[in-house]
C-alpha positions as CSV (number, residue, x, y, z in Angstrom):
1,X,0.0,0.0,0.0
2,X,1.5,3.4,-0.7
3,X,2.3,5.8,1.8
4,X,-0.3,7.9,2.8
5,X,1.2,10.9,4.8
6,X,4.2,11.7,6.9
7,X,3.7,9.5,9.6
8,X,3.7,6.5,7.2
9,X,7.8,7.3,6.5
10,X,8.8,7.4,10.0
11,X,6.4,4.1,10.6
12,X,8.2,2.5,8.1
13,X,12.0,3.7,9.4
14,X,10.9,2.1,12.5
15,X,9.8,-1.3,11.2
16,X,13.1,-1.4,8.9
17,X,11.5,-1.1,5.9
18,X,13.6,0.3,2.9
19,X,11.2,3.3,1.2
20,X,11.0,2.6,-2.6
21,X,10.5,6.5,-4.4
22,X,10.3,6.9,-8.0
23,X,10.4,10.5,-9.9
24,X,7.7,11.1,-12.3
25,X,6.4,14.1,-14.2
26,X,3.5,13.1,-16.3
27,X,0.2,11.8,-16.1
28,X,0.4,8.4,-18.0
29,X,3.7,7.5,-15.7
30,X,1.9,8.3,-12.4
31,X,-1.5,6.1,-13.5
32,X,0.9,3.0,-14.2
33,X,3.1,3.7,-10.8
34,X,-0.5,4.0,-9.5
35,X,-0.8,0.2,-9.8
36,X,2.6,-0.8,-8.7
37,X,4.6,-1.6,-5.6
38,X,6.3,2.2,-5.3
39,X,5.6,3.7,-2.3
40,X,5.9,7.3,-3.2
41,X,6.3,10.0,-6.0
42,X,8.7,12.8,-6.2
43,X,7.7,15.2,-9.0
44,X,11.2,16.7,-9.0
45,X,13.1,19.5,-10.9
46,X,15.1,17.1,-13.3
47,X,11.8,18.0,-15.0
48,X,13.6,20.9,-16.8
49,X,16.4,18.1,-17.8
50,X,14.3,15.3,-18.6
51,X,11.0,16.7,-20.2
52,X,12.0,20.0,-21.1
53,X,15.5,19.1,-22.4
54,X,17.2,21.4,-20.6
55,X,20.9,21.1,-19.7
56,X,20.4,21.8,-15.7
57,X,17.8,22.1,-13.1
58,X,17.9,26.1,-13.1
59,X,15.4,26.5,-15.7
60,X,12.7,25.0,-13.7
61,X,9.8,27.3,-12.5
62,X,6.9,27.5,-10.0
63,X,4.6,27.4,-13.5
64,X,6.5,24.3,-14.7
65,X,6.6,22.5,-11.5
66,X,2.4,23.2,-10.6
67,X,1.5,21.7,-14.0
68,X,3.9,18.5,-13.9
69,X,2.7,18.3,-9.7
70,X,-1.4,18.6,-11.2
71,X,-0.7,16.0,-14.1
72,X,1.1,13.5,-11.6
73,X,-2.0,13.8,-8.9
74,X,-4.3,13.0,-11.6
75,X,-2.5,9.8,-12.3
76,X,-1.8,8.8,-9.1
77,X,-4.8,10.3,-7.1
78,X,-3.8,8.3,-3.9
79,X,-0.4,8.8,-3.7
80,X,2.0,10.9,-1.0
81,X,3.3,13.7,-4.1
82,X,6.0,16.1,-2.9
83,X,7.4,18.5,-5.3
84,X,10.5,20.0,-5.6
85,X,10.6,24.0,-4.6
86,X,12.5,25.3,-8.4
87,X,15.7,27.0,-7.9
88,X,15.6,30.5,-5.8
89,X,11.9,29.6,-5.8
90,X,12.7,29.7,-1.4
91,X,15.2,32.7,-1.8
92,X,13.0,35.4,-2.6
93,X,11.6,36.5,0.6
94,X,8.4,35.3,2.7
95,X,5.9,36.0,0.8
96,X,7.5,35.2,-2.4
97,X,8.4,31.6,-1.1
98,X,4.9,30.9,0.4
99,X,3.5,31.7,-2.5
100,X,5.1,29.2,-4.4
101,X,4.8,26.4,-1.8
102,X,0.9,27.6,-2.4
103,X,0.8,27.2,-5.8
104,X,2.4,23.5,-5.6
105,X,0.2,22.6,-2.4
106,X,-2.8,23.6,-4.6
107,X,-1.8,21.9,-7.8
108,X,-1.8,18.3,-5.8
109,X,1.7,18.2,-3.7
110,X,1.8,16.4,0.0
111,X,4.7,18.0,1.1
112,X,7.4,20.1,-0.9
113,X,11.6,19.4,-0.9
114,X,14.3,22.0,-0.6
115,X,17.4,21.6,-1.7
116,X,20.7,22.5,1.1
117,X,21.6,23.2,4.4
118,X,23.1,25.8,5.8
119,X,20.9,29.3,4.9
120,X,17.6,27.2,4.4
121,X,16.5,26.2,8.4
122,X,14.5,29.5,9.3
123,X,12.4,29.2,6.1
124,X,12.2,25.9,6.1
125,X,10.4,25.8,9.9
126,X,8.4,28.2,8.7
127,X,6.9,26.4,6.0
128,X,6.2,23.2,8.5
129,X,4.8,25.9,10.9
130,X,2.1,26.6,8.2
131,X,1.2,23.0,7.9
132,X,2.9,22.1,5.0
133,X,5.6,18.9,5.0
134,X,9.2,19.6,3.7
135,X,11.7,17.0,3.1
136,X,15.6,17.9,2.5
137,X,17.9,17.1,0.3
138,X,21.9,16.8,1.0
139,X,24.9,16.0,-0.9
140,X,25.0,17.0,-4.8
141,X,22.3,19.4,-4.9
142,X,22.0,20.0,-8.7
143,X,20.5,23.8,-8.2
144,X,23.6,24.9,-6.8
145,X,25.9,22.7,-9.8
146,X,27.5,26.2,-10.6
147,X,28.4,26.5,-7.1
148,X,29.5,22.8,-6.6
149,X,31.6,23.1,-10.1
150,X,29.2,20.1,-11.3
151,X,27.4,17.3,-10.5
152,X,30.0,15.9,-8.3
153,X,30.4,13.5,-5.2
154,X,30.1,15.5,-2.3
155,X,31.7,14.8,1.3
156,X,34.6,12.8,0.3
157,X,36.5,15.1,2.6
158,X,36.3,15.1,6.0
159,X,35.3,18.9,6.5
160,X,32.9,18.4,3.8
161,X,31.5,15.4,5.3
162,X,31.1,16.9,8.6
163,X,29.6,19.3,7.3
164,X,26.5,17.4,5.7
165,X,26.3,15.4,8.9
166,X,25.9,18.8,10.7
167,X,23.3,20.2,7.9
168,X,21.7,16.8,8.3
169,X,21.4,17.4,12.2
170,X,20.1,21.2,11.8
171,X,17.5,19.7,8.9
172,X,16.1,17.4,11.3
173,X,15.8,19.8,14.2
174,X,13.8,22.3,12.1
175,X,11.1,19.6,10.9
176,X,12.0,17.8,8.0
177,X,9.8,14.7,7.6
178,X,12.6,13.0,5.5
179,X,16.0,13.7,3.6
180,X,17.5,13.1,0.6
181,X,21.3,12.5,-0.1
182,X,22.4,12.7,-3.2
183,X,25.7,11.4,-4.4
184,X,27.7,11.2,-0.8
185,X,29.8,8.1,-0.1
186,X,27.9,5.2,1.4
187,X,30.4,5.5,4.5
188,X,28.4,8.9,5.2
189,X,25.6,8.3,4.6
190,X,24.7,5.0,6.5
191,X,26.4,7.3,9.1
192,X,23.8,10.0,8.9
193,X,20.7,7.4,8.7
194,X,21.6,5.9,12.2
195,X,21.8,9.1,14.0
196,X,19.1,10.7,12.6
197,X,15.4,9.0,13.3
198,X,13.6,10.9,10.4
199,X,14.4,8.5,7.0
200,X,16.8,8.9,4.4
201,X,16.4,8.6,0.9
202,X,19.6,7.6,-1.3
203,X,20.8,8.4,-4.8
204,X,23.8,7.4,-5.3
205,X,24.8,6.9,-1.5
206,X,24.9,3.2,-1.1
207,X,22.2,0.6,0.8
208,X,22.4,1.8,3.9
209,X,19.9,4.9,3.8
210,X,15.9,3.9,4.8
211,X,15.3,4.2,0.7
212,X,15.8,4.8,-2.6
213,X,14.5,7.2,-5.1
214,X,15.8,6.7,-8.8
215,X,14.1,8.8,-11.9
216,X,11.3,7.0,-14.0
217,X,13.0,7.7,-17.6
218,X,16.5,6.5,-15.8
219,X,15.1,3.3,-14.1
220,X,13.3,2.7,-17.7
221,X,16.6,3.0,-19.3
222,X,15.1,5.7,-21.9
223,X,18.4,7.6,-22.3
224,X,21.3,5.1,-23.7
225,X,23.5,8.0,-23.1
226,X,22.8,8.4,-19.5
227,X,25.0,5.8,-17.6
228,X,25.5,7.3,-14.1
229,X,27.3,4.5,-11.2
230,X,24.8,4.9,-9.3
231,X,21.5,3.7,-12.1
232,X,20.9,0.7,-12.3
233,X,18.5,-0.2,-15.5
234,X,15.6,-2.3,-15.6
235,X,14.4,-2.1,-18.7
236,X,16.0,-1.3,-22.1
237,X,13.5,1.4,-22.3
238,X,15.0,3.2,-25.3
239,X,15.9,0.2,-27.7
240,X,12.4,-1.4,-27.1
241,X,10.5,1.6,-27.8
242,X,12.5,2.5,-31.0
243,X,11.8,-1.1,-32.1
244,X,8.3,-0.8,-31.5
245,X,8.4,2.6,-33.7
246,X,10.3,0.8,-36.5
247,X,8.0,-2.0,-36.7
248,X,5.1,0.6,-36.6
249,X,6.1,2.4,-39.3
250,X,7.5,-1.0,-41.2
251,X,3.6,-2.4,-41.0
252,X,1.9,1.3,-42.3
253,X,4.7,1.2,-45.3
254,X,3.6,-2.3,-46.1
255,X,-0.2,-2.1,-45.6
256,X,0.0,-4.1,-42.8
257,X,-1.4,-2.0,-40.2
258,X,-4.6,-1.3,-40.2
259,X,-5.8,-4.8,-41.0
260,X,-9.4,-6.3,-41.4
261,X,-10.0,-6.4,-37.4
262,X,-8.4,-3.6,-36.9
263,X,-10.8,-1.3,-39.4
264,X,-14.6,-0.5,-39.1
């Protein structure tokens, strides 16, 4: 059964129980997760990489985000849906930010994730005091790749790594309901799981965290040129659909397709 609210991840952090998360943007995706085993969506940024065909997660807006967040809850109408708050989207003052966590709230979000540490806790407690969930997110934070000189693994160094731990800490203590880490060494991040008691969700930080969240398209293997360490593909997404295309087109060319049963 999917998760149904907040509560649900700490219940299953308790039992053991390893979280599975997916990314999704679309409606057709989110009906077929719908009647899976996944226990939660993440309508995240990446949409401006992976829909939009952009290079980075910057180009990502409030707009963007509301109408991928509305098209996933119609797909999935029973799921727990957090979105992801677009880059400076929390860095614009009060009433700017609450306005966007509005506007993704409304469009069919749970909860809503920010991205870093250190700069984010006062606006982030805010946000939980006004009812809404917020989960953070550690480690390569792709809205600040300019800052982090790319999407790189982050706390290999101890000061680093402390430093995350710390963030992790802070994140916790102003109400995070869960946190993602992001490309950190497995070392780390089994180390911030057991001292924290709200779950972790890994991408490309080993077993140890309380889950996993990997990107529909990436799990699907629908990009042959996207070969991260960290994927692993369980489909060969792209080759079978570009078969089923060529045979497609193969059958119209040859007046096989439509045939008698197929025609009115």
């Amino acid at each position: 059964m999917a998760i149904q609210s907040i509560h649900d991840f700490q219940k299953l952090k308790k039992e053991n129980r390893s979280i599975c998360f997916i990314t999704c943007y679309d409606f057709t995706s989110a009906h077929i997760i719908s009647k899976s085993n996944i226990d939660s969506i993440l309508v995240g940024d990446s949409a401006a990489m992976v829909q939009h065909g952009y290079s980075t997660t910057l180009h990502a807006t409030t707009e963007m985000m509301a109408a991928h967040v509305a098209a996933v809850r119609r797909g999935a109408p029973d799921y727990f849906i957090t979105a992801d708050m677009p880059f400076l989207a929390h860095r614009k003052g009060l009433s700017k930010t609450m306005s966007a966590v509005e506007i993704l709230m409304k469009s069919g979000a749970n909860a809503v994730k920010i991205e870093g540490g250190k700069g984010q806790f006062k606006i982030i407690s805010h946000i939980i005091e006004s009812g809404v969930p917020v989960m953070g997110h550690l480690g390569l934070t792709p809205q600040s790749v300019h800052q982090l000189g790319g999407h790189k693994l982050q706390g290999k160094e101890k000061e680093n790594a402390d430093q995350i731990l710390d963030d992790a800490v802070s994140l916790q203590e102003s109400g995070v309901f869960s946190l993602v880490l992001e490309m950190v060494p497995a070392k780390l991040a089994k180390n911030i799981t057991s001292t924290l008691t709200v779950p972790t969700i890994g991408i490309g930080a080993g077993a140890n965290t309380s889950g996993q969240i990997l990107v529909w398209q990436d799990l699907l293997g629908m990009n042959n040129e996207f070969n991260p360490k960290f994927l692993r593909k369980y489909l060969e997404g792209e080759r079978l659909i570009k078969e089923a295309l060529n045979k497609y087109c193969d059958d119209v060319r040859k007046k096989r397709f439509p045939e008698k049963e197929e025609s009115y």
